[in-house]
OpenMM code with the backbone's topology and positions (N, CA, C; nanometers):
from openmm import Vec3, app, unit

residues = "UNK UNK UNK UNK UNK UNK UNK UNK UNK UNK UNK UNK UNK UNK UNK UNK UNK UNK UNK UNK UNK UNK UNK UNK UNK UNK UNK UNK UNK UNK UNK UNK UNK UNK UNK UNK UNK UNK UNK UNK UNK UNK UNK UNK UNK UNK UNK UNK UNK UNK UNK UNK UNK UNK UNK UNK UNK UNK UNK UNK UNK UNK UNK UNK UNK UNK UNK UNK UNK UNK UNK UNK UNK UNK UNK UNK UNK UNK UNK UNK UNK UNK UNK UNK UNK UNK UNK UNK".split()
positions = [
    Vec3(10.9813, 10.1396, 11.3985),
    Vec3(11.1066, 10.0728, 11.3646),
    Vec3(11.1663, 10.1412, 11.2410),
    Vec3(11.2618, 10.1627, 11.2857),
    Vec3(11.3376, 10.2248, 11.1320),
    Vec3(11.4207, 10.1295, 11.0106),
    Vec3(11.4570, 10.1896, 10.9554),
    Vec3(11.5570, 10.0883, 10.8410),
    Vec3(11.6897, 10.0755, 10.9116),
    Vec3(11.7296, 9.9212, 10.8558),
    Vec3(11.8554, 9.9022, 10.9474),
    Vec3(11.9236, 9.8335, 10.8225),
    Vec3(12.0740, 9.8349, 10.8345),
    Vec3(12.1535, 9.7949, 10.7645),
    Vec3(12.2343, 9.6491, 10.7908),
    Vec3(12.2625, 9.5232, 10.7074),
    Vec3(12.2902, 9.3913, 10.7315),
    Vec3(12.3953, 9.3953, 10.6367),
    Vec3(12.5085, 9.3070, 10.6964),
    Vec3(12.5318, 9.1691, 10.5886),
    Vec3(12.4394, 9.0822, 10.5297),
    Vec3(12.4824, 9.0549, 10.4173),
    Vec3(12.3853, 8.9448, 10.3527),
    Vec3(12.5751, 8.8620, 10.2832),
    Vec3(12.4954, 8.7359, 10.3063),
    Vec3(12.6154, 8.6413, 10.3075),
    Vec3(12.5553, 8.5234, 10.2205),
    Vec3(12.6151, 8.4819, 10.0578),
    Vec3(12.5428, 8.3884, 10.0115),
    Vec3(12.6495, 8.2908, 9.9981),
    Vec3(12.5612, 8.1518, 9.9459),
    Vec3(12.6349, 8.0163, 9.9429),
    Vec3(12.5796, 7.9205, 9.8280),
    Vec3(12.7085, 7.8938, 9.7799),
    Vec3(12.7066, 7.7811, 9.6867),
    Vec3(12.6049, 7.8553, 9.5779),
    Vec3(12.5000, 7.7525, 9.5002),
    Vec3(12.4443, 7.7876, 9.4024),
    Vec3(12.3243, 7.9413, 9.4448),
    Vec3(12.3476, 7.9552, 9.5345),
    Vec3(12.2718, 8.1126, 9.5791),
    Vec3(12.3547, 8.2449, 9.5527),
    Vec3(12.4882, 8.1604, 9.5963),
    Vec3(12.6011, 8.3041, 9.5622),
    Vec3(12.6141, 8.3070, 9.3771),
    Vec3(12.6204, 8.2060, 9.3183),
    Vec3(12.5710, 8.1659, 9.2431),
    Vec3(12.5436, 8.2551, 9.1199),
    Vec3(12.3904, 8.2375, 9.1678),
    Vec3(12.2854, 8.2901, 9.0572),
    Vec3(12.2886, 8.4444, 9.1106),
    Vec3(12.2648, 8.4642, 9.1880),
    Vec3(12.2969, 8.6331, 9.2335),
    Vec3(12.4002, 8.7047, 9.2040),
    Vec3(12.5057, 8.6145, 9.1895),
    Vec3(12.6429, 8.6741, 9.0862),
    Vec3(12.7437, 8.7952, 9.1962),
    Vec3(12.6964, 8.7581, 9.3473),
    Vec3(12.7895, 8.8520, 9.4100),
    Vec3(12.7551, 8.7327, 9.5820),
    Vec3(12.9406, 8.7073, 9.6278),
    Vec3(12.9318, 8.6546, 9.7258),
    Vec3(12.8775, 8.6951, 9.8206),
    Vec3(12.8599, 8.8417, 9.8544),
    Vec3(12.7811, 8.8815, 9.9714),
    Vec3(12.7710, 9.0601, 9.9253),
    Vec3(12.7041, 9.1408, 9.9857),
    Vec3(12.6010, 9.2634, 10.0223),
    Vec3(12.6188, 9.3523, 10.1381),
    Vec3(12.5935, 9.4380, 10.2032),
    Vec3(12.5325, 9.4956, 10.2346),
    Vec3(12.4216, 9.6073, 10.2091),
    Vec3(12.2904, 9.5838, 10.2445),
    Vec3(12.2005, 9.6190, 10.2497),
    Vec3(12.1239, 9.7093, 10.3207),
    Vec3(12.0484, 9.7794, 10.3195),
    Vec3(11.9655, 9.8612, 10.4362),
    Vec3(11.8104, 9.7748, 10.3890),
    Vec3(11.7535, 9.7598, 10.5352),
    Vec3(11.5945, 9.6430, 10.5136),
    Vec3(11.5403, 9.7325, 10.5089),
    Vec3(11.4036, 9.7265, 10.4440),
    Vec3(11.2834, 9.8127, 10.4676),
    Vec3(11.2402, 9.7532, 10.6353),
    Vec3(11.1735, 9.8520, 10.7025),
    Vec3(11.1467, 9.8275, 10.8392),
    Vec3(11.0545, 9.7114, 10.8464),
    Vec3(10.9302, 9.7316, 10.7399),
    Vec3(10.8728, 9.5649, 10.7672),
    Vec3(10.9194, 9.4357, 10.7270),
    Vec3(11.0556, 9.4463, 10.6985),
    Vec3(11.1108, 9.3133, 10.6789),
    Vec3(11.1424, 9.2735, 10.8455),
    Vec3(11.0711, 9.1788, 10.9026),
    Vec3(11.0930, 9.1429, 11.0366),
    Vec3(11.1166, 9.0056, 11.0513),
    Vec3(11.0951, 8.9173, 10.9713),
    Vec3(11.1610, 8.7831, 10.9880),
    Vec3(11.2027, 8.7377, 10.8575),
    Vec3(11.3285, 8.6107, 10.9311),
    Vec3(11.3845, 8.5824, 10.7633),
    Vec3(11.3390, 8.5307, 10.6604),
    Vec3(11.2123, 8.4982, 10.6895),
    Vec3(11.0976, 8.4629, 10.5264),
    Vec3(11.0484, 8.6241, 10.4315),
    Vec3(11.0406, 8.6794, 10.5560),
    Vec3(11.0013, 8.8060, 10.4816),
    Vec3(11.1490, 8.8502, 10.3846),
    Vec3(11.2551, 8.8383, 10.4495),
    Vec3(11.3810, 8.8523, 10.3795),
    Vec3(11.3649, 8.7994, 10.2498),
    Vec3(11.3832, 8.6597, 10.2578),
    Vec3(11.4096, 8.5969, 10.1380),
    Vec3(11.2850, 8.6228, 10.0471),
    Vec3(11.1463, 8.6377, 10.0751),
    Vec3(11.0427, 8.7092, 9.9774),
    Vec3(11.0964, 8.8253, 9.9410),
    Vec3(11.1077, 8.8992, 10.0402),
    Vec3(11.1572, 9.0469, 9.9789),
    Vec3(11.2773, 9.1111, 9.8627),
    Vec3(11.3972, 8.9369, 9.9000),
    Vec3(11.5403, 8.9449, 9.8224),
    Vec3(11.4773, 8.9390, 9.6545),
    Vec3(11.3347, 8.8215, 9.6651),
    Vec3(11.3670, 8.7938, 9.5299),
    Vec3(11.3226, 8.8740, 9.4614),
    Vec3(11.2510, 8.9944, 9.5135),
    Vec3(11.1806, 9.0997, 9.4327),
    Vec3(11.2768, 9.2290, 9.3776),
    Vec3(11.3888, 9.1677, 9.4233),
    Vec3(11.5148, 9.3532, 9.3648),
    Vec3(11.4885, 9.3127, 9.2724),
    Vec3(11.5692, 9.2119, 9.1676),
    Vec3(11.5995, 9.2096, 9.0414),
    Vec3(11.5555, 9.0306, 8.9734),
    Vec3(11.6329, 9.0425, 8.8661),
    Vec3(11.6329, 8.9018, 8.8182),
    Vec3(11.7083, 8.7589, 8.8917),
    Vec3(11.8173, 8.8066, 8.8585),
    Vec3(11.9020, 8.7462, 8.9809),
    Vec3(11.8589, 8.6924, 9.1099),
    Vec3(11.8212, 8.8029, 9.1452),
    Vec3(11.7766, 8.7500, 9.3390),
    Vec3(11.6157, 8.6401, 9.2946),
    Vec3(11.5782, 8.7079, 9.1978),
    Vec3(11.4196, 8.6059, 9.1646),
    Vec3(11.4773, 8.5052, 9.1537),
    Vec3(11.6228, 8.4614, 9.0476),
    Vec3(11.6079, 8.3306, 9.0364),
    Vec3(11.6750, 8.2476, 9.1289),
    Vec3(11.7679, 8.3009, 9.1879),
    Vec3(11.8014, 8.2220, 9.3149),
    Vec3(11.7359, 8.1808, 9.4085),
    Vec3(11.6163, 8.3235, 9.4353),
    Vec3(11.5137, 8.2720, 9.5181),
    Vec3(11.3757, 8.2255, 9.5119),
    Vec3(11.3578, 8.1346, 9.3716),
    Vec3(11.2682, 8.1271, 9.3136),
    Vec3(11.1753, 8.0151, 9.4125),
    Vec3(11.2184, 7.9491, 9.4888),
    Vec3(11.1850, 7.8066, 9.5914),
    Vec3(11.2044, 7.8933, 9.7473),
    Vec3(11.1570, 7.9715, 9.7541),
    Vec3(11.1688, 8.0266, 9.9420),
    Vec3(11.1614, 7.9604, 10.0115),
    Vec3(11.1234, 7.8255, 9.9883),
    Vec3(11.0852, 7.7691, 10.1500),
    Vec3(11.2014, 7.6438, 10.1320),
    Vec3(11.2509, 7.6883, 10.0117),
    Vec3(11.4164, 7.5645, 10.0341),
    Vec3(11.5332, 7.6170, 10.0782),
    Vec3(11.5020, 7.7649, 10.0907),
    Vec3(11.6310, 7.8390, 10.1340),
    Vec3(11.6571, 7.8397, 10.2896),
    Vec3(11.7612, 7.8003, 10.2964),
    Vec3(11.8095, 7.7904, 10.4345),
    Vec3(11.8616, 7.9178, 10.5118),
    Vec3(11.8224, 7.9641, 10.6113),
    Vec3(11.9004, 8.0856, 10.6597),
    Vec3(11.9433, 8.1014, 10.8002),
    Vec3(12.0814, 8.1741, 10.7831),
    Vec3(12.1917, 8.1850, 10.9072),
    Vec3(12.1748, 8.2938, 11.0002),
    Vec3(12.1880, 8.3486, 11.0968),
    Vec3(12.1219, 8.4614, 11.1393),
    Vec3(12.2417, 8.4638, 11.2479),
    Vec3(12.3346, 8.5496, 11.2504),
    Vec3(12.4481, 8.5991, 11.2809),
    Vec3(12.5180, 8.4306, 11.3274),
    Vec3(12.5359, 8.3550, 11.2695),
    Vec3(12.6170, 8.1875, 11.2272),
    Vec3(12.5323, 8.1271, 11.3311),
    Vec3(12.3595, 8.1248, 11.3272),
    Vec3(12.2896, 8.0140, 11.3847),
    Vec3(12.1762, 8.0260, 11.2706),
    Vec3(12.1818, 7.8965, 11.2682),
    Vec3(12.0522, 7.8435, 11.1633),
    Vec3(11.9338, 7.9054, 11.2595),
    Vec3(11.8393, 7.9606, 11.1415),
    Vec3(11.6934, 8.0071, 11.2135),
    Vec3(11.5985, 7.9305, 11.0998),
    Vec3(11.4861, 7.9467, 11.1678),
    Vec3(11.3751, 7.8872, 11.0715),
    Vec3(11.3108, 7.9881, 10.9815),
    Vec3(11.2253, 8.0326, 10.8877),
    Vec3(11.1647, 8.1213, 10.8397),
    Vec3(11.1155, 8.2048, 10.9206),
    Vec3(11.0097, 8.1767, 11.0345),
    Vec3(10.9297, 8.2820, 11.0705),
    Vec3(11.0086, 8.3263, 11.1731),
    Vec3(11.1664, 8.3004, 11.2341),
    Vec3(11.2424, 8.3938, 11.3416),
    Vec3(11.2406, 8.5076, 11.3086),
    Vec3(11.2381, 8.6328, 11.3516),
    Vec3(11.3015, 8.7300, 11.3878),
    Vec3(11.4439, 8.7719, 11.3447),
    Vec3(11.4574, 8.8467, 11.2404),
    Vec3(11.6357, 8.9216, 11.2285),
    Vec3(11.6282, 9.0684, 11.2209),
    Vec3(11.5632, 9.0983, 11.3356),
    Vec3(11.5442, 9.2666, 11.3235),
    Vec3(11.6838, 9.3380, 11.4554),
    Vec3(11.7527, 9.2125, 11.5145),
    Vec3(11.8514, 9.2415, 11.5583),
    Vec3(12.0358, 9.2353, 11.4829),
    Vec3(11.9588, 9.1830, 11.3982),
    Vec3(12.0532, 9.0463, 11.3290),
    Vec3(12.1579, 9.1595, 11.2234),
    Vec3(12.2838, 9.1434, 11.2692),
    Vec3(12.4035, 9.2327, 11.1546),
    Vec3(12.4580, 9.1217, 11.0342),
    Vec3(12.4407, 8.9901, 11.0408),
    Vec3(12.4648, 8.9022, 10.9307),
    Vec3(12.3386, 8.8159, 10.9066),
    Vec3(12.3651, 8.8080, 10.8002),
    Vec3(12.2263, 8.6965, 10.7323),
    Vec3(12.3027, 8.6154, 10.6572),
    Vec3(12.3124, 8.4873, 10.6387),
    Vec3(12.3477, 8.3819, 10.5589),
    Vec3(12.2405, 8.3352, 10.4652),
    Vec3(12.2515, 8.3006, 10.3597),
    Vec3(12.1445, 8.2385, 10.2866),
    Vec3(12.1820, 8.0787, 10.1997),
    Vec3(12.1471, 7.9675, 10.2392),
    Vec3(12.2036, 7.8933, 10.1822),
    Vec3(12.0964, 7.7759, 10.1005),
    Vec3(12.1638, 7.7229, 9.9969),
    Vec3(12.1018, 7.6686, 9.9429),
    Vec3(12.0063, 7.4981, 10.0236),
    Vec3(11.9297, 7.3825, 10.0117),
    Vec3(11.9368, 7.3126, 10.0777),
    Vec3(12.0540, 7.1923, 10.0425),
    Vec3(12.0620, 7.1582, 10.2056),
    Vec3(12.1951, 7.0826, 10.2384),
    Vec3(12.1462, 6.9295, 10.1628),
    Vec3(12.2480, 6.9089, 10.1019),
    Vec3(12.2341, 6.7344, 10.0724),
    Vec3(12.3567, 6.6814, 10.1246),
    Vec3(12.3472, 6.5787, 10.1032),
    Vec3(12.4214, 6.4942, 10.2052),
    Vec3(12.4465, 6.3279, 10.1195),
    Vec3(12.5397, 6.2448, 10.1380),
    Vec3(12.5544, 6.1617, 10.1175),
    Vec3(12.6317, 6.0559, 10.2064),
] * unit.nanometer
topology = app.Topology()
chain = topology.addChain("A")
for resn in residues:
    res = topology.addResidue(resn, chain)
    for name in ("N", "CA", "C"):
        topology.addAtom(name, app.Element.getBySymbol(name[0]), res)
């Protein structure tokens, strides 16, 4: 598998702390599902650490369908990343 290139698309307090609404990126090839993503985001810099300091609260979009962590985005040209939803 080679390196492939994405949108990365952030929201609310994710776009946030990362300090840029969205990216494009090239993945390292073993990034194969979107947990590995969001582990992998928080390791660029400071920024991405602190936004993604809670991985398993981050919600993610995978070309505008919610996926769970361990899906698959090795097809995937957009990634959403969102913070968790509250509701009232």
């Amino acid at each position: 598998m080679t390196d492939r290139e994405v949108r990365l698309v952030y929201f609310s307090w994710v776009r946030e702390r990362i300090g840029v609404p969205e990216e494009r990126l090239v993945l390292p090839s073993d990034i194969i599902t979107a947990g590995d993503l969001v582990r992998w985001l928080a390791t660029r810099d400071d920024a991405h650490a602190f936004a993604l300091q809670s991985p398993s609260t981050i919600r993610v979009a995978v070309d505008q369908m919610h996926v769970s962590h361990d899906e698959a985005i090795t097809e995937a040209r957009e990634i959403a990343l969102f913070p968790p939803m509250t509701g009232g």
